[in-house]
C-alpha positions as a printed NumPy array, in Angstrom:
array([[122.844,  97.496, 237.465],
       [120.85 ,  94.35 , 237.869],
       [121.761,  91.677, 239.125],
       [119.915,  87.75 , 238.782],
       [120.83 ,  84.684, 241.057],
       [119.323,  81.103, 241.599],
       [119.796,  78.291, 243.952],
       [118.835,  75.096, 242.041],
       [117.826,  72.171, 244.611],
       [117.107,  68.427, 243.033],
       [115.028,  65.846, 244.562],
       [115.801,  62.775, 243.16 ],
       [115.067,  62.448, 239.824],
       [111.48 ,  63.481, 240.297],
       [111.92 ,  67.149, 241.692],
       [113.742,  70.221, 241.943],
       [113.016,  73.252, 243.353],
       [114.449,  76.261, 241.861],
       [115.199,  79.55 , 244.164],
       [115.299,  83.068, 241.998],
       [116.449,  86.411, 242.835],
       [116.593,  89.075, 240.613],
       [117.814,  93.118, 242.385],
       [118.253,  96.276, 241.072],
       [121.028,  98.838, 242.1  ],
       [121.906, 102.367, 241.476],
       [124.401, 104.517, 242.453],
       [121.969, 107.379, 242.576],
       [117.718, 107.602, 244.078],
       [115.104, 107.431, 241.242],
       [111.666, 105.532, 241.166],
       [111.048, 102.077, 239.966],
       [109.383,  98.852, 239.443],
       [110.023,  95.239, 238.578],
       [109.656,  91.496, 238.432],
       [111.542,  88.192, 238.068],
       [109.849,  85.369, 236.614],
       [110.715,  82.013, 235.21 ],
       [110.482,  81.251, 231.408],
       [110.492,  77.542, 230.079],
       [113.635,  77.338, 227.743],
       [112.818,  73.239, 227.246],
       [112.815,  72.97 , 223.77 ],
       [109.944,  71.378, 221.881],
       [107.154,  71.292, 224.66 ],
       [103.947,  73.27 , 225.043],
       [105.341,  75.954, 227.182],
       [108.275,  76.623, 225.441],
       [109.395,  80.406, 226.163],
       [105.558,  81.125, 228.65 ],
       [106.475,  82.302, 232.123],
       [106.06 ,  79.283, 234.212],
       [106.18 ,  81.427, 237.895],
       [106.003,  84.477, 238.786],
       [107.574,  86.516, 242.114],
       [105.418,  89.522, 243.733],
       [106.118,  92.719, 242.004],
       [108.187,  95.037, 244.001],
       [108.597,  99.156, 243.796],
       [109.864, 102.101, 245.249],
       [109.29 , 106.08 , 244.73 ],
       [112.725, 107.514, 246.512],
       [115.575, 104.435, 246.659],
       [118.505, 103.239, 244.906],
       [117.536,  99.543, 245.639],
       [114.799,  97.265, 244.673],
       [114.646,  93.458, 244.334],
       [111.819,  90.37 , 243.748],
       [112.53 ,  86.867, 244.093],
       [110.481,  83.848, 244.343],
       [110.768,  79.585, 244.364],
       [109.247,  76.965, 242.234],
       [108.964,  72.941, 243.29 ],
       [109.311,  71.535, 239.406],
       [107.575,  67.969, 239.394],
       [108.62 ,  66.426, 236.49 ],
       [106.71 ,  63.572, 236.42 ],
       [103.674,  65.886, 235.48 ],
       [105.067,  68.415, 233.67 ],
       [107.226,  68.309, 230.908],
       [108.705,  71.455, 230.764],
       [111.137,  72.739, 233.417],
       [113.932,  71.047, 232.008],
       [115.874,  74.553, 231.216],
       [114.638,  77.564, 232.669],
       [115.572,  81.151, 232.622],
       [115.264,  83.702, 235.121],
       [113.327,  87.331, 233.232],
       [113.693,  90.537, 235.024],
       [111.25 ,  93.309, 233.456],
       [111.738,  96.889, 235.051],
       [110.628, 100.297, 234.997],
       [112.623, 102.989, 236.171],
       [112.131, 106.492, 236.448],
       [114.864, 109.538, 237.128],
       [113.559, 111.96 , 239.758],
       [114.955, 115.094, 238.584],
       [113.369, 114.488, 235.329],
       [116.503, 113.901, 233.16 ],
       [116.662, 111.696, 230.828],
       [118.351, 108.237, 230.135],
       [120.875, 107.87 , 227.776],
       [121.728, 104.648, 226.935],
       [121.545, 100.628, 228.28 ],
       [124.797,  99.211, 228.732],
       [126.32 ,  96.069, 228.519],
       [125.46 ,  93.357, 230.84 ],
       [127.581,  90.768, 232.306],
       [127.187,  87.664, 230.776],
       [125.294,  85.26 , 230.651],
       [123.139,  87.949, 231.043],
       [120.597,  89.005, 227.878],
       [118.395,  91.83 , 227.307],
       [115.074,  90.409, 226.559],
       [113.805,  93.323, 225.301],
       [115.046,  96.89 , 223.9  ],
       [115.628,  99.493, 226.09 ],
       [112.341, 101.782, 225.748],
       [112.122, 104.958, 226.671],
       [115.909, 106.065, 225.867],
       [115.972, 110.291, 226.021],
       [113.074, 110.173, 228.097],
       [112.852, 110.138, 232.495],
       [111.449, 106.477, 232.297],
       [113.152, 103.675, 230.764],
       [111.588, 100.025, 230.507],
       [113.402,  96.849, 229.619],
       [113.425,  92.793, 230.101],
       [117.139,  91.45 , 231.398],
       [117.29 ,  87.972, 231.389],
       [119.709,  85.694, 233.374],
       [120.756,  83.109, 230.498],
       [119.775,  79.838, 230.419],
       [120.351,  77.088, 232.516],
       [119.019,  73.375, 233.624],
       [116.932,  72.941, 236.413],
       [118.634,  69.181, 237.032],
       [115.534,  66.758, 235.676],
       [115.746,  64.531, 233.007],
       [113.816,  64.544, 229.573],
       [110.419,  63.636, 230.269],
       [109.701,  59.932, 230.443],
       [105.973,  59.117, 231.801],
       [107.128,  55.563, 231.259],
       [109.881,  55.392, 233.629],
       [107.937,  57.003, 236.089],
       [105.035,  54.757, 236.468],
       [107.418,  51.59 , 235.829],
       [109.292,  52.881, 239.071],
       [106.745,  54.384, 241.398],
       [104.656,  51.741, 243.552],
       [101.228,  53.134, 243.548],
       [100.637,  52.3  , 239.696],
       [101.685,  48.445, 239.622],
       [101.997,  46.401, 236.874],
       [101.276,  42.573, 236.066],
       [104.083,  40.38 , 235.033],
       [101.787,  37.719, 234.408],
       [ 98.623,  37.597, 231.987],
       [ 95.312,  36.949, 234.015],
       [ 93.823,  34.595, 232.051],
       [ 96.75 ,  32.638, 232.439],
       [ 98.124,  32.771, 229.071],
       [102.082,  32.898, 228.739],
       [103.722,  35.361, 226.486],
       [106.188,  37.317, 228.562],
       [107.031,  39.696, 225.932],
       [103.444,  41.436, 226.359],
       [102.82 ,  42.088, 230.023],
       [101.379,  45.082, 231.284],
       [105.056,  45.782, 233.244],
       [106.874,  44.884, 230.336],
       [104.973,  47.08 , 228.2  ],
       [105.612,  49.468, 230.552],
       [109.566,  49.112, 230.913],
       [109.591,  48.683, 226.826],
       [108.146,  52.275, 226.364],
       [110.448,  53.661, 229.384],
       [113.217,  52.109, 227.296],
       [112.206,  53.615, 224.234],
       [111.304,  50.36 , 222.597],
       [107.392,  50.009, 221.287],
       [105.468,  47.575, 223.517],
       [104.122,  44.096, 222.144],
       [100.198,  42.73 , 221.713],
       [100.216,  39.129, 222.81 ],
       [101.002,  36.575, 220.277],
       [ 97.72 ,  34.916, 221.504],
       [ 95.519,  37.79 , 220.806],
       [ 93.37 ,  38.413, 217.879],
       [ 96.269,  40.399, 216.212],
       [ 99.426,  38.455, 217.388],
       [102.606,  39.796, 218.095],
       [102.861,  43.856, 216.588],
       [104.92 ,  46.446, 217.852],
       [102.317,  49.87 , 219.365],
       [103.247,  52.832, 220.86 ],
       [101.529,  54.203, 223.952],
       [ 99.483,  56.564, 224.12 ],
       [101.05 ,  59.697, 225.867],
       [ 97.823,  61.096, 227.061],
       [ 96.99 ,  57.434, 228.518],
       [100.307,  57.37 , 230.561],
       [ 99.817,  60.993, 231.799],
       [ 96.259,  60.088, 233.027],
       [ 98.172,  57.16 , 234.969],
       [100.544,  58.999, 236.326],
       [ 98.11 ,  61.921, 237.525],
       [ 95.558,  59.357, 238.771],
       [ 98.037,  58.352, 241.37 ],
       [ 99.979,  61.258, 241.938],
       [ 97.115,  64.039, 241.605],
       [ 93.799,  61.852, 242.942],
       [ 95.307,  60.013, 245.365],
       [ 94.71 ,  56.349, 243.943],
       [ 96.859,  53.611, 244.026],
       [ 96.389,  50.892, 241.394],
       [ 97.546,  47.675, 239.846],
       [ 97.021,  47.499, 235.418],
       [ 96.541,  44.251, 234.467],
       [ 97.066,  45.173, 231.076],
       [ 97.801,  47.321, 228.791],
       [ 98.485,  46.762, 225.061],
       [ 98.736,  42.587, 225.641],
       [ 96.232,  40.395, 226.582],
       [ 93.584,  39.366, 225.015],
       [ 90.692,  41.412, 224.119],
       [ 87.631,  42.396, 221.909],
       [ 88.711,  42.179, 217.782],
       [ 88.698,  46.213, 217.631],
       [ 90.207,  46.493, 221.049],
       [ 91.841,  49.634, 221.571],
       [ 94.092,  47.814, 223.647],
       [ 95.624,  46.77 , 220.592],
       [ 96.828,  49.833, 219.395],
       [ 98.286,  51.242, 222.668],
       [ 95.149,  53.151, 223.833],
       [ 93.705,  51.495, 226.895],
       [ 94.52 ,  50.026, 230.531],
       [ 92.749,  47.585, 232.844],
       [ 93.018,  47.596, 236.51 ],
       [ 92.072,  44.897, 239.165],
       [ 93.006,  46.505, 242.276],
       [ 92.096,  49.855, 243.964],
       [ 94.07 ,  50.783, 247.032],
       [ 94.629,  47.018, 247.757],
       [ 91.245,  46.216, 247.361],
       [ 89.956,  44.105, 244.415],
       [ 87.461,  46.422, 241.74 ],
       [ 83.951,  44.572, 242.124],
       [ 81.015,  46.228, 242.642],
       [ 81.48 ,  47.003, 246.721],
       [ 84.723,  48.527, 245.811],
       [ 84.161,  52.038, 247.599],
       [ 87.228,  53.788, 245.033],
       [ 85.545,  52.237, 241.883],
       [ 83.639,  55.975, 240.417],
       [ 86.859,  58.053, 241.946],
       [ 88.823,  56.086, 239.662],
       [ 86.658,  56.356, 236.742],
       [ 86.025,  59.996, 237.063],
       [ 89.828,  60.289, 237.197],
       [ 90.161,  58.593, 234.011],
       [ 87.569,  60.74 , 232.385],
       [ 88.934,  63.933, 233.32 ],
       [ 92.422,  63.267, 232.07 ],
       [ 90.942,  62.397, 228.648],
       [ 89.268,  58.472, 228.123],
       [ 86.447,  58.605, 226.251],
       [ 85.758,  55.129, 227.231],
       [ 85.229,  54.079, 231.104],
       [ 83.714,  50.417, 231.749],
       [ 83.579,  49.023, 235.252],
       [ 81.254,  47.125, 237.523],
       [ 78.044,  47.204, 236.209],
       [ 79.223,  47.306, 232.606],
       [ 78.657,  43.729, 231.037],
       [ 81.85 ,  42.041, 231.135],
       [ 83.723,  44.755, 233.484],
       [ 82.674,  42.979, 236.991],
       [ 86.028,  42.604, 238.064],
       [ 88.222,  45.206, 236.359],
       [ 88.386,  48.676, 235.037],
       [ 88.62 ,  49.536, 231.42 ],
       [ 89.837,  53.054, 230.457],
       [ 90.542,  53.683, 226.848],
       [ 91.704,  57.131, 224.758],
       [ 90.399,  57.645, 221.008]])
C-alpha cells in the first residue's frame, strides 16, 4: 500500500518550502523500486504538469518496505509555478516467488493513479500513484508587487527632470501594474497621458537583477518621463536607473557592466550607459 505525506512551510508571502514523503508497504517480501517527485498543478504557466523536484530513487531486493522523500524552497517571486503542487510516486515492484499480480486496488483518496497498472498477470508490476492536489501557500504570481515591496529595486516618486505629473512615476507605475491597473506615460511626454502595460519579461529581469545578481537599484523611470519620440519607454518596454548599490551610475561606478550584463542576459536587447551619448548618468535597459 503506498502511502504520500507533505509538510507545507510558508515564508511570508515570498516562500514556502514544501517537505514530501512518499513509502511503500507490504504485508509480504518482494523486490522494488521507486520515486516521489513534485509536479506543477498551477494552471496556465510554463510548467504546468513537468516535475519540478525530484527525491533520490530508493530500492530493495528482499523487504516489505521502501520509501523516498525529498524538500523544495518555492521562491515565488521568480518562479511562477508552485502555486499547486502534487506529490507523484512511480514504482516498480517485483514478487519473489515469481507469481504474478493480480490486480491494483483502490487507493485512499485524495489519492490518484497516475498511470495504469502495467504488468498485471506478470511478477513485476509498474505504476504512478499520485497524492492529489494541493496549494503550496503563495499567491498568484505578481512581479509587480514584488519589486513595489522589496527595497533593493527602488522606485522614484518624483520625475528627474523636475516635471510634475504624479500619475506617471516610476513607483506609481509600479504599484498601478501590482494593482492590476495599466501604468500611465507622462502627460508631458511626446505621447501624453496613455494607458501601457509592462512588459513581463522587463519586470522579471528586475526582479532577478536584484534577487539573482546581487544588485540593488533605484529606476528612475519606467513608462513616464520624458523620452526619445519612438521611446520604448512609451510602450512599457524599458527602465532607467540612477543608482547602483547607493552609488550614483557615472562612469567610475564600479557595478555599471554587472548591471548591464544582467540586463542582457534576462532578455534587453537594448543596454545604454556611461559612455553611450546621452547615458552619462543613468542606465537604459529596454525589451523589443
Amino acid at each position: 500500500m503506498p502511502y504520500i505525506s507533505r509538510i507545507v512551510t510558508p515564508n511570508g508571502t515570498a516562500l514556502s518550502r514544501v517537505d514530501y514523503l512518499a513509502e511503500i508497504l507490504c504485508n509480504f517480501y518482494l523486490a522494488g523500486a521507486g520515486q516521489a517527485y513534485l509536479i506543477d498543478r498551477t494552471g496556465g504557466v510554463q510548467t504546468s504538469n513537468q516535475v519540478v523536484a525530484a527525491a533520490p530513487v530508493f530500492s530493495f531486493a528482499n523487504s516489505y518496505y521502501g520509501g523516498s522523500q525529498g524538500a523544495v524552497l518555492i521562491d515565488g517571486r521568480l518562479f511562477d509555478g508552485g502555486r499547486q503542487l502534487e506529490i507523484g510516486f512511480d514504482l516498480v515492484l517485483q514478487t519473489l516467488n515469481g507469481a504474478p499480480w493480480g490486480g491494483c486496488f483502490a487507493l485512499a483518496a485524495p489519492q490518484r493513479y497516475l498511470s495504469p497498472c502495467i504488468g498485471l498477470g506478470t511478477p513485476t508490476l509498474r505504476v504512478s500513484v499520485g497524492s492529489g492536489e494541493f496549494g503550496s501557500g503563495l499567491p498568484a504570481y505578481n512581479p509587480a508587487a514584488f519589486i513595489r515591496d522589496i527595497p533593493g529595486t527602488e522606485q522614484l516618486t518624483f520625475h528627474v527632470g523636475g516635471q510634475s505629473d504624479p500619475a506617471s512615476t516610476a513607483r506609481q507605475n509600479i504599484v498601478d501594474t501590482a494593482a492590476g491597473s495599466p501604468a500611465k506615460t507622462s502627460t508631458f511626454s511626446d505621447v501624453g497621458q496613455t494607458d501601457v502595460t509592462l512588459r513581463r519579461a522587463m519586470l522579471e529581469a528586475i526582479l532577478r537583477t536584484h534577487l539573482i545578481n546581487g544588485l540593488s537599484f533605484r529606476i528612475t523611470a519606467i513608462a513616464g518621463g520624458d523620452h526619445s519620440a519612438t521611446s520604448a519607454h512609451y510602450s512599457g518596454r524599458a527602465f532607467d536607473i540612477d543608482r547602483i548599490n547607493g552609488s550614483p551610475v557615472n562612469a567610475s561606478n564600479p557595478f555599471n557592466q554587472a548591471f548591464r550584463n544582467a540586463c542582457a542576459a534576462y532578455g534587453a536587447t537594448d543596454v545604454r550607459g556611461p559612455g553611450d551619448e546621452g547615458h552619462a548618468t543613468h542606465i537604459h535597459c529596454a525589451w523589443d
